[in-house]
Biotite code that builds the C-alpha atoms (Angstrom):
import biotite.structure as struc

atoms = struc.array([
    struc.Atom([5.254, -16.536, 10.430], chain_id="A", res_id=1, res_name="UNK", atom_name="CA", element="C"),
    struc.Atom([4.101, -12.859, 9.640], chain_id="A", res_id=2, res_name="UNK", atom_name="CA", element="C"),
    struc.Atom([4.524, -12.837, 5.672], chain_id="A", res_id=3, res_name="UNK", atom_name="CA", element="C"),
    struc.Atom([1.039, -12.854, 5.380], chain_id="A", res_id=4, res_name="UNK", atom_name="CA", element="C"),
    struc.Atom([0.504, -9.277, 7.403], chain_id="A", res_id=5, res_name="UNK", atom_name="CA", element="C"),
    struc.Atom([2.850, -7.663, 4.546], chain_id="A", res_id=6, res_name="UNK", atom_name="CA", element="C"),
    struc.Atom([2.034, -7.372, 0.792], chain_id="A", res_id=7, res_name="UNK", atom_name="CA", element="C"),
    struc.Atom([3.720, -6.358, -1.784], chain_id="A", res_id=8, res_name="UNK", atom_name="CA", element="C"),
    struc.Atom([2.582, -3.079, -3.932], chain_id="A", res_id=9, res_name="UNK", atom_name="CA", element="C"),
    struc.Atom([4.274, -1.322, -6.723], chain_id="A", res_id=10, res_name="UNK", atom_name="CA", element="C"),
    struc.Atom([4.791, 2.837, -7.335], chain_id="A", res_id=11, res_name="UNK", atom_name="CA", element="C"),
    struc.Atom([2.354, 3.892, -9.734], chain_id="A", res_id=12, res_name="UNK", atom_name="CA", element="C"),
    struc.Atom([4.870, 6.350, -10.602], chain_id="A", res_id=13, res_name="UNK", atom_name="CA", element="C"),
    struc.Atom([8.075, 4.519, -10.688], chain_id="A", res_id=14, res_name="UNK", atom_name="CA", element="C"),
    struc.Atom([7.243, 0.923, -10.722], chain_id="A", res_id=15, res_name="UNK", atom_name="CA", element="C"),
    struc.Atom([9.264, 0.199, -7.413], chain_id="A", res_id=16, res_name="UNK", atom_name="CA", element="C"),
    struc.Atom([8.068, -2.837, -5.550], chain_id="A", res_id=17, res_name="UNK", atom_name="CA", element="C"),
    struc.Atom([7.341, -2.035, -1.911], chain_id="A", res_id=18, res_name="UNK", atom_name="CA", element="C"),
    struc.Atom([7.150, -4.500, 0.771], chain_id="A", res_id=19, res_name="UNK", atom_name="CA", element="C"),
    struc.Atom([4.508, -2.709, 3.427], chain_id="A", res_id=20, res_name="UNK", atom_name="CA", element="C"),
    struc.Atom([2.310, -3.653, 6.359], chain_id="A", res_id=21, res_name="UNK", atom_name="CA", element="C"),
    struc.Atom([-0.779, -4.716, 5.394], chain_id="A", res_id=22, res_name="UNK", atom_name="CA", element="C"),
    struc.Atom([-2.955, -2.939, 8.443], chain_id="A", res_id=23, res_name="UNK", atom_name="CA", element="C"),
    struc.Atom([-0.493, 0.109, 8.269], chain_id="A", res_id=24, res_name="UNK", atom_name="CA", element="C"),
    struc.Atom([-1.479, 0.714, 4.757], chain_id="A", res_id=25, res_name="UNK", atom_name="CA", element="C"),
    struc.Atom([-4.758, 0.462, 4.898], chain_id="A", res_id=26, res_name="UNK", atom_name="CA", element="C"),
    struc.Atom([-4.572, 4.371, 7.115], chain_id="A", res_id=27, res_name="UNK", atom_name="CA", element="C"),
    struc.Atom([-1.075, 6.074, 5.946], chain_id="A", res_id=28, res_name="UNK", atom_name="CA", element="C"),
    struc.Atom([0.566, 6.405, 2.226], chain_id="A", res_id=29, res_name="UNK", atom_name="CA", element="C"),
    struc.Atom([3.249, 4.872, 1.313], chain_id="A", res_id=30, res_name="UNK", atom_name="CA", element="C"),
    struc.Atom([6.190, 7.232, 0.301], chain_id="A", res_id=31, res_name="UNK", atom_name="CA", element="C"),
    struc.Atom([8.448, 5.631, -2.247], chain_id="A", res_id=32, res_name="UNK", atom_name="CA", element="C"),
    struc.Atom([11.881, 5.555, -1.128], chain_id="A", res_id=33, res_name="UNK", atom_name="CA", element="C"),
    struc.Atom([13.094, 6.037, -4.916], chain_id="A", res_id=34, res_name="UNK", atom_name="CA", element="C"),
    struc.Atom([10.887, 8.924, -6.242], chain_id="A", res_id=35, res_name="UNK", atom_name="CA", element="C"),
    struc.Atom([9.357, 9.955, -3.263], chain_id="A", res_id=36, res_name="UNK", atom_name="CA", element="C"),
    struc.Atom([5.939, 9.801, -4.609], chain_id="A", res_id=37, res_name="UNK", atom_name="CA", element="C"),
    struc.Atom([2.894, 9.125, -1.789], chain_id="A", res_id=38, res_name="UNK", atom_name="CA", element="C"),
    struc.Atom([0.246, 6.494, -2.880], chain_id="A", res_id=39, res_name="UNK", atom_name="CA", element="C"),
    struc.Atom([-1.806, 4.292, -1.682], chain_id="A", res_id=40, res_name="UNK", atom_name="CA", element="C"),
    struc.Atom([-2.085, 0.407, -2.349], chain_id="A", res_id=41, res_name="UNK", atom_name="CA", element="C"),
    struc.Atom([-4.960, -0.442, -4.467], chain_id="A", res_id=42, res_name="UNK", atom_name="CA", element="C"),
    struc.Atom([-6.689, -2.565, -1.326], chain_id="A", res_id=43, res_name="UNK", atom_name="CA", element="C"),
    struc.Atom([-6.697, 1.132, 0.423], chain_id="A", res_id=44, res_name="UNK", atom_name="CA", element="C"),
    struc.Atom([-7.414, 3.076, -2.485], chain_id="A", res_id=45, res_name="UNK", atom_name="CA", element="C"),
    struc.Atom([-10.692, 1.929, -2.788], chain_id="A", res_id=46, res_name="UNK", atom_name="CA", element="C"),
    struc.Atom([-13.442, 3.645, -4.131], chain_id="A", res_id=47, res_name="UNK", atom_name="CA", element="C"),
    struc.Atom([-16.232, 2.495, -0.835], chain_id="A", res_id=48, res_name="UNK", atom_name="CA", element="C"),
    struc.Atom([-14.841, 3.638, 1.967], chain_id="A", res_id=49, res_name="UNK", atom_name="CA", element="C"),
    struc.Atom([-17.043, 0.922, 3.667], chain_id="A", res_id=50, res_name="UNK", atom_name="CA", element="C"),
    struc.Atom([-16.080, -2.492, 5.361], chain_id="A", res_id=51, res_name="UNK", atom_name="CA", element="C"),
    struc.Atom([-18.680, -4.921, 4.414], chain_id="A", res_id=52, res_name="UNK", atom_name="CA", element="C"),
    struc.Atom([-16.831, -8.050, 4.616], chain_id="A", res_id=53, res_name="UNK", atom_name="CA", element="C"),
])
C-alpha cells in the first residue's frame, strides 16, 4: 500500500539502484551501501530550495 512513499534513485557514482523513502530523502543523503558515496536524489537536489507546489 506504501510503494508510492519510496522511489527508486541510482548512485551517481556507481550506478546502484537504491530503494529510499521518499520524505526521508528529501532532508538526509543517501549513503550507497556499495561505494559509500553520499548523494542526494535529483527531487532533493534541486536547485530552488523553495516549495511552490
Amino acid at each position: 500500500m506504501n510503494k508510492d512513499r519510496y522511489v527508486l534513485t541510482k548512485c551517481p557514482e556507481c550506478g546502484t539502484e537504491h530503494r529510499v523513502h521518499k520524505i526521508k530523502v528529501m532532508r538526509f543523503p543517501i549513503k550507497c551501501t556499495s561505494c559509500g558515496a553520499r548523494f542526494l536524489t535529483l527531487e532533493a537536489n534541486d536547485e530552488s530550495n523553495t516549495h511552490s507546489e
